[in-house]
C-alpha positions in Angstrom: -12.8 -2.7 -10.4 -9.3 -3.7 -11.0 -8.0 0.3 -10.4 -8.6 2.7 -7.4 -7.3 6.7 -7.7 -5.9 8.3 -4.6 -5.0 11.6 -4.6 -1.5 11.7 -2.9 1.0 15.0 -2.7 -1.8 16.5 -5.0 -1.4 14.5 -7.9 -3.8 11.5 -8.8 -2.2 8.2 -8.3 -3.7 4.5 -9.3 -3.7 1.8 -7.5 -3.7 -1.7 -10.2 -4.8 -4.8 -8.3 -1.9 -7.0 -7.6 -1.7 -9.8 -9.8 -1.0 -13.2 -8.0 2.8 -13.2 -9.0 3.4 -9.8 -7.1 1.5 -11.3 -4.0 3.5 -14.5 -3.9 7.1 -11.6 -4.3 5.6 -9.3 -1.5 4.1 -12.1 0.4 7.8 -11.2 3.1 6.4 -7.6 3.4 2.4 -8.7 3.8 4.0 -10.9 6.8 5.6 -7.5 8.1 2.3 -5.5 7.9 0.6 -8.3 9.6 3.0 -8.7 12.2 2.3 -5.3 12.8 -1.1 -5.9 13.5 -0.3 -8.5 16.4 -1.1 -6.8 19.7 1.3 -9.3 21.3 4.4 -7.6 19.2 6.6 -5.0 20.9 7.9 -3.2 18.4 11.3 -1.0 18.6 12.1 1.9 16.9 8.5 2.6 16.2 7.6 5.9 15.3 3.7 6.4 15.5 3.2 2.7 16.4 4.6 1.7 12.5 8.1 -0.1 12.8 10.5 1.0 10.0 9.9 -2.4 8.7 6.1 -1.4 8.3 6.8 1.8 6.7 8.7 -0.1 4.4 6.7 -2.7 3.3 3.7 -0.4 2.6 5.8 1.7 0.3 6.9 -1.6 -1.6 3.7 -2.8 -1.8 2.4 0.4 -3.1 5.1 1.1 -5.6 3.8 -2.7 -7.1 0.5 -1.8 -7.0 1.5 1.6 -8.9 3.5 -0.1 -11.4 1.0 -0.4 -14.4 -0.3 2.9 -14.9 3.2 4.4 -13.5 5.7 2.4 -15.1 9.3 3.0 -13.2 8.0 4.6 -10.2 10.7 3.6 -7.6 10.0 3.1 -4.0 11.7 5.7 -3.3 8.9 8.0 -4.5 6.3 6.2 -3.0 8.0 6.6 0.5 8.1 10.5 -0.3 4.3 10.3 -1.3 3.1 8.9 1.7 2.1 10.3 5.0 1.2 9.5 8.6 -2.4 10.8 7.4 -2.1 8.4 3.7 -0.3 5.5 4.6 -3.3 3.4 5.6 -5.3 4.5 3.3 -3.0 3.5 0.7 -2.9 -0.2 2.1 -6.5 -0.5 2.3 -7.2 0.8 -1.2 -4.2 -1.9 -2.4 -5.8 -4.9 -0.4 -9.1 -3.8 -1.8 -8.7 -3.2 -5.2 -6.6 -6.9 -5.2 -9.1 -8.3 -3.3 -7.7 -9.0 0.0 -10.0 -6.9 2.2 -13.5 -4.9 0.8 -12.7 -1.8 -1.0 -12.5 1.7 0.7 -16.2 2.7 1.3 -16.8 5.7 -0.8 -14.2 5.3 -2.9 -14.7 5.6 -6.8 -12.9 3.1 -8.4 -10.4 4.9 -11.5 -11.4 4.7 -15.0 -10.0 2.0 -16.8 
């Protein structure tokens, strides 16, 4: 499916596959998540082993992702939305739903 629904802050939020434009823009922020991933990085400033860098990029990426069925929400809301317990769910449904990783077992994809 090209949607996924998460509930987030109690409100349903859907996830749109990231068309191959959006990937190429966010491709800087994909290289921070990844980086993050590297057990040979020493991060500073982490908080929770995420780097503000990490936090940031998720919420980017998200806030793309959220775009077509929530036109003008800002990254700023995303970043409000998410949660030490949400944040890597949200980047696994993203990846999945565009196809960059398998899909969040269990998950039901949203209606489109």
């Amino acid at each position: 499916s090209e949607f996924v629904t998460l509930v987030l802050g109690g409100a349903d939020w859907c996830f749109r596959a990231l068309d191959l434009d959006q990937i190429e823009q966010l491709a800087p922020s994909f290289d921070a998540i990844n980086a993050e991933a590297d057990p040979t990085r020493v991060g500073k400033g982490a908080a929770f082993g995420m780097s503000p860098e990490f936090i940031a990029a998720v919420a980017e990426i998200a806030a793309a992702s959220l775009q077509h069925r929530h036109p003008g929400v800002s990254v700023g809301q995303v970043r409000e939305l998410l949660t030490l317990a949400t944040i890597q769910r949200v980047m696994e449904a993203v990846r999945g739903v565009s196809g960059l990783q398998a899909c969040i077992p269990g998950e039901a994809p949203a209606a489109q």
